[in-house]
N, C-alpha and C positions, 0 to 999 in steps of 0.2 A: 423465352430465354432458353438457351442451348444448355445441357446439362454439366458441359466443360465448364461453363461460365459459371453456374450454378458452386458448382466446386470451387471454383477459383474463387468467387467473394468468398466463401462459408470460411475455406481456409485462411483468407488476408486477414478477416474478422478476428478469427480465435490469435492468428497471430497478434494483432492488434492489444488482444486485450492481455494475452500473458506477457508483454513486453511491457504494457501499460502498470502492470500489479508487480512489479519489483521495484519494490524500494534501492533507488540511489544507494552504497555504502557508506558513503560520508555521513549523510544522513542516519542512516542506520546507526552508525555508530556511534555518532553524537546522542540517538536518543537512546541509547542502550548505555550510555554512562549516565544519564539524565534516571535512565531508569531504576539502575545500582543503588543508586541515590539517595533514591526515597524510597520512604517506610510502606507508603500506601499506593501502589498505583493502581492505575483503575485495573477492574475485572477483568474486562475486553483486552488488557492488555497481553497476550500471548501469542504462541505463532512466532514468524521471523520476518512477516513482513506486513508492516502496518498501512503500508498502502494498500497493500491487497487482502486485507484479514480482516478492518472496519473497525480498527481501533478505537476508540472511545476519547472525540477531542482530537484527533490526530486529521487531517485533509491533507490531499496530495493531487499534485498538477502536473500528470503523468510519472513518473518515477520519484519524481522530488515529494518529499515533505513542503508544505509552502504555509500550513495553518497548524497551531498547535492550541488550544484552550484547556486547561486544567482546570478545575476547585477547589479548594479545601474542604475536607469531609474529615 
């Protein structure tokens, strides 16, 4: 494999994955009122973008939020 090529994926890849870890706005902002909200959220909850930070109960299907599971503690 040619070295150009080499480059080319390496670079599509990392594009790939920093377009992948931004959280939608809509989303975001929904869960950033959800988050105001409550007294306790989880730990993991920091950062600005919870698809790409591994928030705790939070799953994303490329930019979107798509899963959310909380508990009560």
């Amino acid at each position: 494999m040619g070295s150009g090529l080499l480059i080319f994926l390496l670079i599509t890849c990392l594009q790939v994955l920093v377009i992948a870890a931004v959280t939608d706005s809509n989303d975001l902002s929904a869960l950033n009122a959800v988050k105001s909200n409550w007294m306790n959220t989880p730990p993991s909850w920091i950062g600005s973008d919870p698809c790409g930070g591994g928030w705790e109960g939070i799953r994303c299907t490329g930019s979107r939020i798509t899963y959310m599971y909380v508990t009560q503690r």
